[in-house]
N, C-alpha and C positions, 0 to 999 in steps of 0.2 A: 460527667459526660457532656460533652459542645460538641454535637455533629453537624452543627449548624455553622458552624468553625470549617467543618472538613467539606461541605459541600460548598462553601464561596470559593474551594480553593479549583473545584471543578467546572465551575460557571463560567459559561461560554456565551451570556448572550449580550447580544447585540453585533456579534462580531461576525464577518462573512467568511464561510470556508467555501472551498472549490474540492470537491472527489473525484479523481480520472477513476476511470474503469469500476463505476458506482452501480452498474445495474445488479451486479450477482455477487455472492461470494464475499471476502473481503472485504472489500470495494463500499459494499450493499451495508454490511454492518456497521462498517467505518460511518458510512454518512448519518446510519440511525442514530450511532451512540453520539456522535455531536451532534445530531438535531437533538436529543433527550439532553442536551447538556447547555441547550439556549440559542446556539450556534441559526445564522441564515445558512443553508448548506444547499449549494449549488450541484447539483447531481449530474454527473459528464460520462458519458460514454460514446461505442458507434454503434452499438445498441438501444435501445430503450425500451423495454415491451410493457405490455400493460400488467401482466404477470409476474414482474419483478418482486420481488419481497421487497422492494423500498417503503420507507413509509408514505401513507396516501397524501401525506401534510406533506412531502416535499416535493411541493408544486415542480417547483424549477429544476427542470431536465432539459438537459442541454446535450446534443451529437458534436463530440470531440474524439478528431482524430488525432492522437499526441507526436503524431510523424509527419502531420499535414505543418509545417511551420509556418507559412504565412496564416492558415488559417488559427493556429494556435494565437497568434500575434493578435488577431481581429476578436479572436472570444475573450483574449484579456481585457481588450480594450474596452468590447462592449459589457464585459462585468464590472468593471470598475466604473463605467457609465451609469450601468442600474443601481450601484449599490454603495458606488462611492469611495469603499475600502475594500481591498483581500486582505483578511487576517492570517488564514489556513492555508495551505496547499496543500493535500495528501496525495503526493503523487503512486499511484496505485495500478495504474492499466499497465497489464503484462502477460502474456502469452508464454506457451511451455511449448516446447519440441528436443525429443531425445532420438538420441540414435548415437550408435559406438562410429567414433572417427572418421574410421575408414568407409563407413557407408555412407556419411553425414549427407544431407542435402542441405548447398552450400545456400541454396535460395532459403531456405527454412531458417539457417541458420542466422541468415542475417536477418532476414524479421522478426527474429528474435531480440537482437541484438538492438535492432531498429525501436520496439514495440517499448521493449524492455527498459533500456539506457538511455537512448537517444530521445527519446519519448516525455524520460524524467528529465534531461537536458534541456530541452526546449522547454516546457513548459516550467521550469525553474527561471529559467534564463529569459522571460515575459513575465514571471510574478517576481521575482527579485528586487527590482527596480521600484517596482511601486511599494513593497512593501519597504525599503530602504528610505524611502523620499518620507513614509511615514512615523519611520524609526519604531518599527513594530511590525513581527510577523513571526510563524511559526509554519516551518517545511517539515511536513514529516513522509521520508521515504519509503515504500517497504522491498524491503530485500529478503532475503529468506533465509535459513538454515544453510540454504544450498551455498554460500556464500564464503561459507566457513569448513564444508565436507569434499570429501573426493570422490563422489560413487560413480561408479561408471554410468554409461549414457549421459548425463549431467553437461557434456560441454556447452552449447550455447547456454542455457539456464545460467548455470551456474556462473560461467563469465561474465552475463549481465549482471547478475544479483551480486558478485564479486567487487563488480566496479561499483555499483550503487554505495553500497558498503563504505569503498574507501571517496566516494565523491562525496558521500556526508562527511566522511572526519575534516575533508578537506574545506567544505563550503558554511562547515561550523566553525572555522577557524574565520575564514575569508569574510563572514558576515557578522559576527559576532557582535561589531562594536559599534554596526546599527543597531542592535537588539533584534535579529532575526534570527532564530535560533533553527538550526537542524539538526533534527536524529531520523532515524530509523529503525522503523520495528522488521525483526528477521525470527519468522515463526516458521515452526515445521508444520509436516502437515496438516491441514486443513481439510473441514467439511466445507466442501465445495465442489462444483462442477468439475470441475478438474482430479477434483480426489475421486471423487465417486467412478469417473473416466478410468483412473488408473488404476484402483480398485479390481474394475471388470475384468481389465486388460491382464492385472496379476494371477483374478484366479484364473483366466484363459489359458496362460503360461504352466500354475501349479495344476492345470488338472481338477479345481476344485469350485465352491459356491464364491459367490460376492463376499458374504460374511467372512471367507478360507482368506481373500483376496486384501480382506480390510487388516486380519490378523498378521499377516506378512507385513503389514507396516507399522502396526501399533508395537510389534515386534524389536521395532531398530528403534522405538523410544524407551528410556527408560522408565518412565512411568507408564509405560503400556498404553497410553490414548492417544487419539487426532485430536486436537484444537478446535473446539466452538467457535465457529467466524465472532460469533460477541464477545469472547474475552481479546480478541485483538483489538476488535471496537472498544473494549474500557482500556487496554492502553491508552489508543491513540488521544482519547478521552486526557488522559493525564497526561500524556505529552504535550500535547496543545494548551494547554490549559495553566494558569499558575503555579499547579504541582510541578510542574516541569519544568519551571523557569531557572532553574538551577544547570540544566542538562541543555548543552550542545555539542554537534561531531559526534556525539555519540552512536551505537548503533545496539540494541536492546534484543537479546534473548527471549524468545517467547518459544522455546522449544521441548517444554518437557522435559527436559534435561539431556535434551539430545546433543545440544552444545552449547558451552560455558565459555564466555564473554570476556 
């Protein structure tokens, strides 16, 4: 047995990640599991409260709004001032709004679309560069399940998470032969603010408890569960990381089996 072998393959330190949408959820786990893996991890949102589950060690909180572009431009600049390299970007800030078509609100929709896409655009499109000049970086996108399903209400959602998808195959290609590698992790649902939201909202609909409301979705997986925000955090862990140095363009299943890759 050498597990001393399998942990350098996870060592993350000394190198700088960047977290959009770090305060909750997600976001929030991502940043622990690379701070637990050695990582400086720059914690970003337009949030930040004192109540967040982040860890207390990570001082550096930073308000980023990923649609603001000049301002996005200025927080690159000023990270790579303090810290000299980005190695990480987990582009991760994204917003949910459903509704069936014909009802849509179009304003909703597009800050969806905005929050969601345009959001990983940008701020790929200011860490790119630096990471390129370095010939060293690692992007990892999250996109979701949604990306790959048809359910109804899903249109904005899922058109963001759709194009995420295919802008990593494509910016893994594109970047490659700097050795900047991108994937993307695409998990179903999640315990998170959002779950627990929609949750409510279900059993409201079926007539029944929160609990009624959580079973109506552990239902459409087939292993029957919601996703721990920390095993998305040990992915990202291994995709950043030399375990993953093999994998780019890709785009990673984390969904219980709800879909196959």
């Amino acid at each position: 047995m050498n597990l001393e072998r399998f942990s350098k393959l996870f060592d993350l330190s000394g190198q700088t990640a960047l977290v959009t949408g770090a305060n909750n959820g997600i976001g929030m786990a991502i940043a622990n599991a690379l701070y637990d893996a050695g990582a400086n991890v720059v914690a970003s949102d337009i949030v930040l409260s004192n109540d967040s589950p982040l860890y207390a060690q990570i001082s550096d909180r930073r308000y980023l709004d990923v649609t603001d572009e000049p301002a996005v431009e200025s927080f690159m600049t000023k990270l790579l001032n303090d810290y000299g390299r980005l190695d990480i970007l987990v582009n991760n800030a994204g917003i949910i709004y459903k509704d069936r078509i014909e009802d849509l609100n179009i304003a909703k929709y597009k800050n969806v679309i905005d929050v969601n896409l345009n959001g990983t655009v940008i701020c790929t499109h200011y860490a790119a560069p630096y990471m390129k000049k370095q010939h060293y970086g690692r992007i990892l996108n999250i996109a979701s399940s949604q990306a790959f399903l048809a359910m109804e209400t899903y249109t904005a959602y899922s058109a963001s998470k759709a194009a995420i998808a295919h802008l990593t195959r494509l910016w893994g290609t594109e970047l490659a032969a700097d050795n900047v590698l991108v994937n993307a992790l695409c998990p179903c649902y999640a315990n998170t603010a959002m779950m627990i939201k929609a949750q409510k909202l279900m059993a409201v609909q079926l007539n029944t408890d929160e609990a009624g409301g959580r079973r109506y979705y552990e239902e459409l997986i087939p292993l029957k569960r919601i996703l721990d925000v920390e095993e998305v955090g040990n992915w990202a862990v291994a995709l950043c990381s030399d375990m993953g140095a093999a994998s780019t363009g890709c785009n990673f299943a984390i969904t219980c089996g709800q879909v196959q890759l």
